[in-house]
Each structure stands twice: as structure tokens, then as C-alpha cells.
N, C-alpha and C positions, 0 to 999 in steps of 0.2 A: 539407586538406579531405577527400581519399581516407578517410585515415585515421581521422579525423572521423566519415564516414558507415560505416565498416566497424565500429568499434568500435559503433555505436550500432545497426545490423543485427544484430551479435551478444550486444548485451543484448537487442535484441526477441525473438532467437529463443529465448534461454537462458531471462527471465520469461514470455513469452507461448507461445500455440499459433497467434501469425499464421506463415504458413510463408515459411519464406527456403530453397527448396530450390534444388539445381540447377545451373545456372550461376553464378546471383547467392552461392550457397551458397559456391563454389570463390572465388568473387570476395573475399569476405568473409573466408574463409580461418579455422582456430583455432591457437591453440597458448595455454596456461596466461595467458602474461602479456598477451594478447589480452583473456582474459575477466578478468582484474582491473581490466586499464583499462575495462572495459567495464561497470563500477559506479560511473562516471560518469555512465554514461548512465541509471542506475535513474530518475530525475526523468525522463527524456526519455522514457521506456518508458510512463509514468503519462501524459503527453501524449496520446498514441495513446489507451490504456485509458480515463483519462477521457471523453477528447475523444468519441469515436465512442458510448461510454456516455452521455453529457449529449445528445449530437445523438439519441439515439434518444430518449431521453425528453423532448426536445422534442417530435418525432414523434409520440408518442404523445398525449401531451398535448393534440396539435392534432388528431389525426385523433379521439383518443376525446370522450363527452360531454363537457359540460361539468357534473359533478356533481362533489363530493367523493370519492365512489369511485377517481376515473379516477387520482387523484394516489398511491393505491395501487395501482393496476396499474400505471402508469407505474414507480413506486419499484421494484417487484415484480421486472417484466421487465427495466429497465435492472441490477439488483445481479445477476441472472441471469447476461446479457449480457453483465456484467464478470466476471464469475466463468467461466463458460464460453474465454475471450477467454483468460484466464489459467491455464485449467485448474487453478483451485481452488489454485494455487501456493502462496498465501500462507494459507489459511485451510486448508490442510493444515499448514504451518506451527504455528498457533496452535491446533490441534487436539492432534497432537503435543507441543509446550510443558505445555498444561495439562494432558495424561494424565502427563506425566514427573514436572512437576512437584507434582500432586497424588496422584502416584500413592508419590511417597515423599521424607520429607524427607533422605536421604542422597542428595547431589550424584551418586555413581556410579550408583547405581541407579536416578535418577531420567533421566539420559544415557540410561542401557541401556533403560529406557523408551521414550524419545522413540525410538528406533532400530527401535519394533515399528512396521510398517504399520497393523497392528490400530486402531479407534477404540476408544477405551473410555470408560466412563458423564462425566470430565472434559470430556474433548474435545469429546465429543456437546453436551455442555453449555454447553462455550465456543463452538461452533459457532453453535448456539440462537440463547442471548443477543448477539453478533455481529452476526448474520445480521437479527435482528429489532431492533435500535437502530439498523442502517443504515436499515433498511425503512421504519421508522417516525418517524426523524429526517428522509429523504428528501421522507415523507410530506407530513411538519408544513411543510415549508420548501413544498412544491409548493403548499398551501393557502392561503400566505400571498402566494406569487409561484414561477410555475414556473420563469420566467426564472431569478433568486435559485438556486433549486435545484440546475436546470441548471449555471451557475457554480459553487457549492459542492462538486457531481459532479466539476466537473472540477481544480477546486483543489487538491480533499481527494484524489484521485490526485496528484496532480504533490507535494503535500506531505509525504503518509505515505511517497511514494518515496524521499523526500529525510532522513528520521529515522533508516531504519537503517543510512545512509551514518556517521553522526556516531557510531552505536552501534561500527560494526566502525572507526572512526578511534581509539576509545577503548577498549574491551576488548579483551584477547586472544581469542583463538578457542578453545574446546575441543572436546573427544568425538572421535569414530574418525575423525583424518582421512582415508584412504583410502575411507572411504564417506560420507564429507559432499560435498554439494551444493556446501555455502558456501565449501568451502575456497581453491578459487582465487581465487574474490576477496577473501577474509579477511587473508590473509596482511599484507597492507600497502595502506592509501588514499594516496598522496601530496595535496602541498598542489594540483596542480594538475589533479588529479583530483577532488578536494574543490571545487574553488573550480568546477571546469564540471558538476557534479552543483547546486551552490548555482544558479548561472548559468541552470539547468535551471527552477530552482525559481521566480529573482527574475524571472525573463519571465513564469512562468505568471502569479503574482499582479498584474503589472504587468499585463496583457492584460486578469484578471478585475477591478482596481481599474477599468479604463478605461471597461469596460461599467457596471458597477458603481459610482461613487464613493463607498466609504463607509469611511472610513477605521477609524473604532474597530467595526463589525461582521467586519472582517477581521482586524483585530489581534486582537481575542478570540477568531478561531477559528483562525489559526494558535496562541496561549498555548494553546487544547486542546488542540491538536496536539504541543505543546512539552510539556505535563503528562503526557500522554500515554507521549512520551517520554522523562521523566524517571522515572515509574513502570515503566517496563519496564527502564529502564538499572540503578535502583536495583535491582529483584525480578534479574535475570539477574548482576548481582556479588553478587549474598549469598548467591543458591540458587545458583549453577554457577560464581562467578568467572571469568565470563568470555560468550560468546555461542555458538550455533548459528544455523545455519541456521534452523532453527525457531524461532529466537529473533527473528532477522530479519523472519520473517514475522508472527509474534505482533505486532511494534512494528511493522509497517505498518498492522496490522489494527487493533490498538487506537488509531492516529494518527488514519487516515482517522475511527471512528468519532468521536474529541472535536473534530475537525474541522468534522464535523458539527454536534452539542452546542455549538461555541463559536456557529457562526450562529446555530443557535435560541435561543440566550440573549441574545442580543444582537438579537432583533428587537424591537420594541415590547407589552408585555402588551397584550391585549385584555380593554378595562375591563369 
């Protein structure tokens, strides 16, 4: 169980900017294969991030009017709030992806892209569109039921955490490793790291089916989730054979948002 709670303190601190300094820091300890196992816990990391994101836009929800507005200030400040929480981690990621890989179709070059800090006119743009189908899927679901929402918030973390576990079980790793991010936990997923990153996952939905019972509006937003990831597995083996770090982040970002998308499809039209 030590080892349990250590390994999962230093995936909070490696995705997030909650701080593990200190004592607790020393307690926690690093070395390489510390932070592999510790991609286990990316589901568990999405707990926290969600979790504290859906609770705030409860919050809001309740303390602001009761108008249609409020469901986009709610959406607004809670994507904030995660993004903040994570320091932009992962939508740096897919910022990065879409300048490399729009910025050239030769695999090397488009690597030596993703490698610049720089944003450029892609990224800005995947950023954009991103940023504004969370916003506005968040929206649509708070209108319908903010409760709903809330649960979707915290799903669609715990699930897009759990996509690019499956990514790096199945591709190799490429680009500079000495200056990748991703490399230590790349190298290798075992089965029993797989299976407590999945464990991570089958709690969350089990928690949000309970509040929740609805069995095919779930199934169809985790298959977004799954399409989702199946478009990113496909585009990152045919443009780069293989994954980055940034690739990682791209398939979280694009999970959470079909996540999203599979609940609003699956709610009832309004005749």
C-alpha cells in the first residue's frame, strides 16, 4: 500500500501542478522506474482533476443565477480550473502534435517541429477548436442537467487518462529521447500496471453509473472516447510510427472531448 500511495503521489506531481514538496516529496522518493509505474496511476491523476473540476462547477451552478448563461460560465471557469490544475500539460501536448504534424508531411521534420516551444498558426488552432467543443459540450449537457455534466467532467478525466495508457502499451516511442517528457514511462506498460490504470478507470464509471443509471448514454460516451482513440492511434502510426509525448497529450485531449460528444448524443432530442 506504501508503495501504492507513492507511486500515485508521483504521477500527481509529474501531470499536475498540486504540489508534493518537502518532506512528503523525500517520502515519495524518484528514480526512472518509479515514474513508469507511475503511469498507472494517469486514471487516478484524472480523479483529482476531474473530481475537484466537477465540484466546482457544481459550485457555481448553485451559487450563480439560474439563467442559461450561468451553464457557460460554469463550463468556462471549471475548463479553466482544469487546465490551470494541470498547467496546460496536455493541451500543450496537442498544440505541439498539430504544429509538427501540419507543419510538414516528412515524419523527421515534423518530430523536429513538435521539439520547438514556439506555437504556431496549427496549434493555435487545435488549441481553439479544443478549448471551444469542451466549452460548449460542457455547456449543452449543464442545460439539459448540471448534475449530468458534473458526472461527464469527471468521467471524461478519469477516461481520456486511461486512452493513452493503451496508446504507449501498443506503439513504440520515438523522437529525441534525452529531451522527451514521455520517455520514462514509455519504455514499457506491463500487464499489471495496465490492469490498475484500467481499475482506475472501471471505479470511476462504476461511481458515475451509480449516481447516474443509464447504461447506453455511458456506453456511447466512453465508444467517443474509444473513436477518439482509435483516430489518434491510427494518425500517430502512419505520420510518425510510433508516439510522443505529445502524442499522449493530443489522445487525452481529443478522448475527453468525444467523451463529451458521446453524452450529448445520447441525450433525448428536443421535439
Amino acid at each position: 500500500m506504501s508503495l501504492f500511495v507513492r507511486h500515485f503521489l508521483l504521477a500527481l506531481q509529474f501531470f499536475t501542478r498540486i504540489p508534493v514538496t518537502g518532506a512528503l516529496a523525500d517520502w515519495v522518493g524518484f528514480s526512472p522506474a518509479m515514474l513508469r509505474a507511475s503511469a498507472a496511476h494517469f486514471p487516478g491523476v484524472g480523479w483529482i482533476v476531474g473530481g475537484l473540476s466537477a465540484l466546482l462547477f457544481c459550485a457555481l451552478q448553485w451559487a450563480l443565477p439560474t439563467v442559461p448563461a450561468a451553464a457557460w460560465v460554469a463550463a468556462i471557469v471549471s475548463t479553466v480550473f482544469s487546465v490551470m490544475l494541470t498547467g496546460a500539460f496536455h493541451e500543450d501536448g496537442l498544440a505541439d502534435l498539430a504544429d509538427g504534424l501540419g507543419g510538414s508531411a516528412q515524419r523527421e521534420r515534423a518530430l523536429e517541429i513538435m521539439k520547438d516551444s514556439r506555437i504556431g498558426s496549427f496549434g493555435a488552432i487545435a488549441l481553439v477548436l479544443v478549448l471551444l467543443a469542451k466549452i460548449s459540450l460542457l455547456a449543452l449537457l449543464a442545460q439539459s442537467s448540471a448534475t449530468l455534466a458534473a458526472l461527464a467532467m469527471f468521467a471524461a478525466h478519469v477516461t481520456s487518462r486511461t486512452t493513452p495508457l493503451l496508446v504507449i502499451r501498443t506503439l513504440p516511442h520515438v523522437g529525441d529521447t534525452p529531451q522527451s517528457k514521455s520517455k520514462p514511462l514509455a519504455e514499457y506498460i506491463g500487464n499489471g500496471a495496465l490492469m490498475a490504470g484500467l481499475l482506475w478507470w472501471t471505479l470511476a464509471m462504476a461511481l458515475v453509473f451509480w449516481w447516474w443509471p443509464a447504461v447506453g448514454l455511458w456506453a456511447q460516451a466512453v465508444l467517443g472516447a474509444a473513436l477518439g482513440l482509435a483516430w489518434m492511434w491510427r494518425l500517430l502510426r502512419r505520420r510518425l510510427q510510433g508516439f510522443t509525448g505529445d502524442g499522449l497529450g493530443a489522445t487525452q485531449q481529443l478522448s475527453e472531448v468525444m467523451f463529451y460528444l458521446g453524452v450529448a448524443l445520447a441525450l433525448p432530442a428536443t421535439p
